[in-house]
N, C-alpha and C positions, 0 to 999 in steps of 0.2 A: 467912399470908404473902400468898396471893391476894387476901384482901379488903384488907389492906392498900393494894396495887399499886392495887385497883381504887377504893378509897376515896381513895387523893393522885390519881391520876385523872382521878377525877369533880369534886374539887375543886380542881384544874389546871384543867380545863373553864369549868369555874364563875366562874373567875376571870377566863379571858381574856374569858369572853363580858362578865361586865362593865364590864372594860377596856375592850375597843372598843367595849358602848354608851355609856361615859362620855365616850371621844373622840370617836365621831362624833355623839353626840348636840351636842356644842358645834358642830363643823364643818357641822351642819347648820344650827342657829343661826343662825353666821355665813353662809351660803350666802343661805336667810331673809331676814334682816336687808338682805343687798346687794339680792337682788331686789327686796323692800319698797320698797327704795332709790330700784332703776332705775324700779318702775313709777309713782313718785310722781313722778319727773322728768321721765319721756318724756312726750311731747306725741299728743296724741289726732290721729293720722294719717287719718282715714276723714273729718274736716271741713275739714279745710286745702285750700285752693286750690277749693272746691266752685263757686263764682262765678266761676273764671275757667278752667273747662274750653271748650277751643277747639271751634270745631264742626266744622272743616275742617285739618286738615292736611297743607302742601303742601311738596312738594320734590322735588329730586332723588333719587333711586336708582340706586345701581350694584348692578349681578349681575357675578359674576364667576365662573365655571365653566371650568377646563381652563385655564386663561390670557388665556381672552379677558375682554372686557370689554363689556360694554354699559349705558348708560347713560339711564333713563328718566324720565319726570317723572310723579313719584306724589302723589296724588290719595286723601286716605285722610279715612272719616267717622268717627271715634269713636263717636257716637251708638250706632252701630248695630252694634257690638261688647257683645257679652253674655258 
């Protein structure tokens, strides 16, 4: 009667683990497949806009702490940000 018990079991076991590689091996497929997807459509971001990095940029700035306000003109170099 014990080996019984323990042979439906093991064979319950056996069953669900194939279950769920049959279902997520599809799901991951499809998972796969959409990435595949997106990376064949996204656009190569590191060469875009390469020629039209500004050297200087200028503006206003506001700080704002405790309520107050103050308002400065900034003066920023990209270049020389690493």
């Amino acid at each position: 009667m014990f080996e019984a018990c323990v042979i439906i079991t093991l064979t319950g076991v056996v069953a669900m683990q194939w279950f769920m590689s049959v279902t997520y091996q599809e799901r991951f497929e499809k998972i796969g497949k959409l990435l595949k997807k997106i990376q064949e459509t996204k656009e190569d971001k590191g060469h875009t806009h390469s020629s039209q990095k500004p050297s200087i940029i200028q503006g206003d700035m506001d700080i704002i702490h405790k309520g107050r306000k103050a308002t400065v003109q900034a003066l920023i170099y990209p270049k020389r940000f690493k």
